[in-house]
C-alpha positions as CSV (number, residue, x, y, z in Angstrom):
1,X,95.8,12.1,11.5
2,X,97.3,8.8,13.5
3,X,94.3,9.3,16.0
4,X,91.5,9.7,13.6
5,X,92.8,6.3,11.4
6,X,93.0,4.5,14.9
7,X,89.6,5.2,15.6
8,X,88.5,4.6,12.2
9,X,90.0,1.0,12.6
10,X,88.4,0.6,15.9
11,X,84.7,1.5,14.4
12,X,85.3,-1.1,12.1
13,X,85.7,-3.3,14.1
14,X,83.0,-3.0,16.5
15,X,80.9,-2.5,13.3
16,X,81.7,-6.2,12.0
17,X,78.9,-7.8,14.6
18,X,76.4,-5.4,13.1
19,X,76.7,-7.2,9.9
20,X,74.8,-9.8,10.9
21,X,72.0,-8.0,10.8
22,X,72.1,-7.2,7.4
23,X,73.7,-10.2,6.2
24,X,70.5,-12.6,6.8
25,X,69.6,-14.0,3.3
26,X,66.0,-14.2,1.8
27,X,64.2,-13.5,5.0
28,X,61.1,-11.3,4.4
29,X,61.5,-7.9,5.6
30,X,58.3,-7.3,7.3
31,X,56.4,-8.5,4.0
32,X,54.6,-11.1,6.0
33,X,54.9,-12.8,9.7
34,X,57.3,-15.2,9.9
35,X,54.8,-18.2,11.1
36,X,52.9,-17.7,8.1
37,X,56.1,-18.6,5.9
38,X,55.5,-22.0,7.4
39,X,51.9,-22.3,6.4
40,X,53.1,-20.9,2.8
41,X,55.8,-23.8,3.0
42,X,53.5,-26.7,3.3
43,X,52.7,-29.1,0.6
44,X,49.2,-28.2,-0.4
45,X,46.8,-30.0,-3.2
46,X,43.8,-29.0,-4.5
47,X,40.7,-31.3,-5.6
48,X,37.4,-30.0,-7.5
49,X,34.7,-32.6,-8.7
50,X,31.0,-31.3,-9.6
51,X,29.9,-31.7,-6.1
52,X,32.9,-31.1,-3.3
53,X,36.3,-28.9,-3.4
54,X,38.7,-29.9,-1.5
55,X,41.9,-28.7,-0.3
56,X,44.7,-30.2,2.0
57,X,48.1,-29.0,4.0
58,X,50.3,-31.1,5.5
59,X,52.3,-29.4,8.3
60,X,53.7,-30.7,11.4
61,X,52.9,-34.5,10.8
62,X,48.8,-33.8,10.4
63,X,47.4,-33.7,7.0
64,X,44.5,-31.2,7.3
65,X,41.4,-31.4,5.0
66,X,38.9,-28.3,3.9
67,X,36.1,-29.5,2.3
68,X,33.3,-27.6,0.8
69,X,30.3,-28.1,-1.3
70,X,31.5,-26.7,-5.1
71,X,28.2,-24.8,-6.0
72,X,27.4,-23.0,-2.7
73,X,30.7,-23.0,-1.1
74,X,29.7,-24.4,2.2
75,X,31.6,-26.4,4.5
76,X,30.9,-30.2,4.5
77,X,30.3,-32.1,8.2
78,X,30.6,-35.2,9.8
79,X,31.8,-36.5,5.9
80,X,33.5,-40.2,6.0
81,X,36.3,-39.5,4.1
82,X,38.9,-42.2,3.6
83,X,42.2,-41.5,1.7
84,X,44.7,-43.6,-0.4
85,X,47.7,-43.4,-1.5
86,X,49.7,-46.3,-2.9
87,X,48.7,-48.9,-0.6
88,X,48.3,-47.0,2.6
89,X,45.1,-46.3,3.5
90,X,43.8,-43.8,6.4
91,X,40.7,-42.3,7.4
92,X,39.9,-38.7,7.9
93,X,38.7,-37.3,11.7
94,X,36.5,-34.2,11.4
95,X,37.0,-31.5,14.0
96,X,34.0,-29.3,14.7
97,X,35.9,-26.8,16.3
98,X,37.8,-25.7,13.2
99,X,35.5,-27.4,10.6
100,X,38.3,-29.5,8.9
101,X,39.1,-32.6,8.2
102,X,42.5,-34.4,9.9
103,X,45.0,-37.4,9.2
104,X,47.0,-38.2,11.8
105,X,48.4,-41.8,10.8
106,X,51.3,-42.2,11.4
107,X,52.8,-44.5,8.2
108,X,50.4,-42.3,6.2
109,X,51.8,-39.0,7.4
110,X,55.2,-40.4,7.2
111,X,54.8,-41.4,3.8
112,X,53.3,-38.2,2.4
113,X,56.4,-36.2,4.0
114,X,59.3,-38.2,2.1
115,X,60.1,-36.2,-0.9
116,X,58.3,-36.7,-4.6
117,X,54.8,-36.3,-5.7
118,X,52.4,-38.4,-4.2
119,X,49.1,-39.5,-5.8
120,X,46.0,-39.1,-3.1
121,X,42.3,-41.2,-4.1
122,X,40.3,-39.4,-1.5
123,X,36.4,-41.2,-1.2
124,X,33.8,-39.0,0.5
125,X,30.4,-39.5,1.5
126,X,28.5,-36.7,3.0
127,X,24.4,-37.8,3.3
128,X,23.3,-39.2,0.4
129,X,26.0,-37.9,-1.6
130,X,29.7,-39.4,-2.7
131,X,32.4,-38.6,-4.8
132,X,35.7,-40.0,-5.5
133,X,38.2,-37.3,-6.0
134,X,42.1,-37.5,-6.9
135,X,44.8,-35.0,-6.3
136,X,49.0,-35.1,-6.2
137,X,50.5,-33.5,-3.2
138,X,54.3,-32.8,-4.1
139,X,57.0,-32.6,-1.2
140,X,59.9,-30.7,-2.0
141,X,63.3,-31.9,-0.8
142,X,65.0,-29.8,2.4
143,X,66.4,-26.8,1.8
144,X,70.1,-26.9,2.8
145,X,70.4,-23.3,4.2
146,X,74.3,-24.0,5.2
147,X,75.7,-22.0,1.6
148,X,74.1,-18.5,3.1
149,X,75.2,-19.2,6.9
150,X,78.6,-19.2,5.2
151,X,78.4,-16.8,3.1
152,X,77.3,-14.6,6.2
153,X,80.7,-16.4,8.3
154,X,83.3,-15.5,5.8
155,X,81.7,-11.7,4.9
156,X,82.0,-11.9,8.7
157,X,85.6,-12.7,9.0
158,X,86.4,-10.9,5.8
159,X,85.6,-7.3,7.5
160,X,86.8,-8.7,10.5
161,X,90.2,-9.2,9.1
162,X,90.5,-5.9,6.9
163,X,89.4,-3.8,10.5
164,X,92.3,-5.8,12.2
165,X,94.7,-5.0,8.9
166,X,93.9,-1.6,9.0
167,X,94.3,-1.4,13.4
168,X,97.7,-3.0,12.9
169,X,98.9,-0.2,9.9
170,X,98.2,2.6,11.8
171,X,99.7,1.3,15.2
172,X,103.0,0.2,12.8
173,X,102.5,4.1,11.3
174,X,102.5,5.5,14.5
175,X,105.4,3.6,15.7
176,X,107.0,4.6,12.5
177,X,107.0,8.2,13.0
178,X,107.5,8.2,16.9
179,X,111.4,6.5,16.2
180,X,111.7,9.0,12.9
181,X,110.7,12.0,15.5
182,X,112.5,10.7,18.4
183,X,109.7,9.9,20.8
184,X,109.8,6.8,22.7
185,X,106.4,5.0,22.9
């Protein structure tokens, strides 16, 4: 009976690193790739008028620009599209290789990344035609992940400590009944 508590305790013991497998928060569980929560994380806005739609990402200090025509859905080129907010002020370089728009301005990244809503005036001429369209793109605060990493630390040490409890009663038990029998250990 001694034996089979002993080992007992020792399984749980070398079961307490295991828990760390299960104990990893609000990770998706093969929902979705992990690099696409990034892309899901980024600030986005939206902008319709009766001529363009238009939406934007910031993520990894670029702010990235789609822009389409609104009635036939196709991609605008070679725009000029200028942006404001407050009293920056940056210009948008189109990329043919993805067909987007991108802000790479330092200040004006910098700015749009602090947390709060930030109003956006975005001016676009395409040909003959221009628009002036206005969107919000909201930063959230960071997420401070510490509460679940110790939650995770003291489930951790918790099990750790009962496993270690339970190793040291049945040694003591054992002990216990070895002197009552006789037997010297």
């Amino acid at each position: 009976m001694t034996r089979k508590l002993i080992r007992w305790a020792a399984a749980c013991l070398l079961a307490v690193p295991a828990l760390a497998v299960f104990a990893h928060g609000d990770e998706p569980h093969g929902d979705a790739p992990h690099a696409d929560a990034a892309v899901e994380a980024s600030p986005r806005f939206e902008t319709v008028t009766e001529s363009f739609e238009l939406v934007g990402r910031l993520q990894n200090a670029v702010l990235t620009l789609f822009i389409n025509r609104f009635e036939t859905n196709e991609p605008v080129l070679q725009a000029k599209v200028e942006l404001e907010s407050g009293d920056l002020k940056a210009l948008a370089t189109f990329q043919a290789q993805s067909g987007a728009y991108v802000v790479t301005d330092p200040k004006f990244v910098a700015a749009l990344s602090q947390p709060g809503s930030h109003p956006l005036v975005v001016t676009l001429t395409a040909g003959q035609d221009a628009d002036l369209m206005e969107a919000t793109l909201t930063q959230a605060a960071p997420v401070d992940v510490a509460p679940a990493g110790l939650k995770r630390t003291t489930l951790m040490l918790l099990a750790g400590g009962v496993g270690v409890a339970v190793v040291g009663v049945a040694v003591w038990r054992t002990r216990q009944r070895r002197a009552a029998v006789g037997v010297k250990a």
